[in-house]
C-alpha positions in Angstrom: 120.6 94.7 109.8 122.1 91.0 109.7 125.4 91.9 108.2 123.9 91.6 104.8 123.0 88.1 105.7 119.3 86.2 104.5 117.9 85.4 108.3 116.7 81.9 107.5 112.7 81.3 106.9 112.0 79.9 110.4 113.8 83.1 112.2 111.9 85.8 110.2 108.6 83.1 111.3 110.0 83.6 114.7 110.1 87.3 114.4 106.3 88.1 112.3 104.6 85.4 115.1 106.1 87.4 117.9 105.5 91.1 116.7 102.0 90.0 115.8 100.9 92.8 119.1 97.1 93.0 117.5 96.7 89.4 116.6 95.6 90.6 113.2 97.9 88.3 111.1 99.3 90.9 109.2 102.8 89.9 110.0 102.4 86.5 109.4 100.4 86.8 106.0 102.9 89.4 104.8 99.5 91.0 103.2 100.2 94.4 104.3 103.7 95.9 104.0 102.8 99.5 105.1 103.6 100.5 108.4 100.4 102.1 109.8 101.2 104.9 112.3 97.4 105.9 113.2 97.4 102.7 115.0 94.2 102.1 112.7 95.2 98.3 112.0 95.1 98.7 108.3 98.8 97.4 108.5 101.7 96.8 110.8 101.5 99.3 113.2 104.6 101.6 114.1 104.7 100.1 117.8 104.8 95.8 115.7 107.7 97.2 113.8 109.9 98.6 116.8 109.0 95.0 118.7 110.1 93.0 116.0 113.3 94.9 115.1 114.3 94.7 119.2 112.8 90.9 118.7 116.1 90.7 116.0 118.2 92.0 117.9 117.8 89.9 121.3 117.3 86.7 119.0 120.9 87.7 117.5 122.6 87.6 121.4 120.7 84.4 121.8 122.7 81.0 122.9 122.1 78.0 120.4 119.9 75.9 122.7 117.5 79.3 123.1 117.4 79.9 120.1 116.5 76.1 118.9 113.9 76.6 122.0 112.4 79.6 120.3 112.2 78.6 117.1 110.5 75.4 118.3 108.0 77.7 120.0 106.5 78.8 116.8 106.7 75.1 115.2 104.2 74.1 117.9 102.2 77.3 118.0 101.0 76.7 114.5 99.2 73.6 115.1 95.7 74.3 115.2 93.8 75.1 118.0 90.2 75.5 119.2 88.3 77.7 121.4 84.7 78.0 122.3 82.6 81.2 123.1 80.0 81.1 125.5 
């Protein structure tokens, strides 16, 4: 899929925090590695894998400066963050 090329650690980051559709984590943990297609969340679902595989792909036609810009996106995402319920 890369050419037989190791993606480095902060583009597969890139990849798991954008596929992440259900917000469950599983992605980003790497805790579940089956591919759930009941859509009952008990791992990546079918539709998480297709989005990060087309994710790859449009990453790979990406300039420099957007890719820097993306990868910088999930640098600052993971700082922590707070939210109150009312």
């Amino acid at each position: 899929m890369n050419d037989g090329l190791e993606p480095l650690a902060s583009e597969v980051g890139w990849v798991m925090h954008k596929a992440d559709g259900h917000g469950h984590g599983y992605l980003l943990r790497g805790s579940h590695t089956v591919v759930d297609t009941t859509d009952a969340h008990d791992g990546i679902s079918r539709q998480e894998l297709m989005y990060a595989i087309s994710l790859w792909y449009t990453y790979q036609d990406m300039g420099v400066t957007e890719k820097v810009q993306a990868l910088n996106e999930v640098a600052n995402s993971k700082q922590s963050a707070c939210c109150t319920l009312m």
